[in-house]
DRENMARLO-728839 format. One record per residue (C-alpha): residue in one letter; y, z, x. Coordinates in steps of 0.05 Angstrom, whole numbers, plus 5000, padded with zeros to 4 digits. Layout:
# residues N
AYZX;...
END
This chain:
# residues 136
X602815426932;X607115016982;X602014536985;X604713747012;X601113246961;X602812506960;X602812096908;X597311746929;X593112486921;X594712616850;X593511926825;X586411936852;X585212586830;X587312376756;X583511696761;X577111986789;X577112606734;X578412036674;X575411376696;X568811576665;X572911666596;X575610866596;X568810646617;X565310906544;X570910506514;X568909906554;X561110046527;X559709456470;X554610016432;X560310316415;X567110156367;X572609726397;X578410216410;X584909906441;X586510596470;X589010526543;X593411076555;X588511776567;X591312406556;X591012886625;X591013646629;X596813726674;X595314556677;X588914356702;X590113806754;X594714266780;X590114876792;X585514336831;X590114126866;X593014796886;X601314656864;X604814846806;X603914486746;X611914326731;X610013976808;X605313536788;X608913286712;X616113206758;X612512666806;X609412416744;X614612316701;X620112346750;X618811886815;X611511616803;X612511306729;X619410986758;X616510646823;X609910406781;X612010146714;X613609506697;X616709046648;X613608466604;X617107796598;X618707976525;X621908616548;X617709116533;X615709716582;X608809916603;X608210626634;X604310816680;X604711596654;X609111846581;X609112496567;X608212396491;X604611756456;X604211676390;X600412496375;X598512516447;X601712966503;X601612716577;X598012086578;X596411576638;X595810916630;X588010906658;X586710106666;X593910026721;X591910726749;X585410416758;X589609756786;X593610176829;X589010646866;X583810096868;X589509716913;X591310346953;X584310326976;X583909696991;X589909647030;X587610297072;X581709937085;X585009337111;X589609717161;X583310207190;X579709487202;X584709187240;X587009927287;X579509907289;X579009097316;X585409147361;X582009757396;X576309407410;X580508857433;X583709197473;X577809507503;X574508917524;X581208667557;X581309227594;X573709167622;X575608467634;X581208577678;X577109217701;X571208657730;X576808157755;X580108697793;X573708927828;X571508207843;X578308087877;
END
């Protein structure tokens, strides 16, 4: 179980298990409900992911909660991950998850395009001054 996750890992893992949970929430068939935060089966997102479970609620609660919380003008604190809300244990906050692995992607997407475009740059430079050597 010596497994190297990043942070970027778990939070997908936890988003794509409980995305389909906000979305009923978001259905207009059904109640308004103002819950955000989802609870998460820690025990369980650690067996998929192969670590300990202490592992995965550390980086949670620890270093990942820390780095991706923020603060309201009035003061007040939104989490990105508490372990106890309310009469809930371990709960994400699902809508910034969402936020935040949404932007991961799209940031990962942005860098592959451009090593992608300055390749091909590159390569057509090259079979430029490949044809201007051999007409010289």
């Amino acid at each position: 179980m010596d497994k190297k996750l990043t942070d970027e890992e778990i939070l997908k893992k936890i988003y794509n298990r409980h995305s389909a949970f906000f979305s009923d929430y978001l259905d207009d068939s059904k109640p308004a409900n103002n819950e955000i935060y989802v609870s998460i089966d820690i025990e369980e997102l650690a067996k998929e992911l192969s670590v300990d479970s202490q592992l995965i609620f550390r980086r949670l609660y620890y270093h990942i909660d820390k780095i991706l919380d923020y603060t309201h003008t009035d003061g007040s604190r939104v989490h990105l991950y508490t372990p106890i809300a309310g009469e809930n244990k371990n709960v994400i906050h699902l809508p910034l998850l969402g936020a935040i692995v949404e932007t991961a992607d799209e940031i990962r997407r942005r860098k592959t395009y451009s090593v992608v475009f300055s390749a091909a740059k590159v390569i057509i430079l090259l079979a430029g001054l490949s044809v201007i050597i051999y007409f010289l």
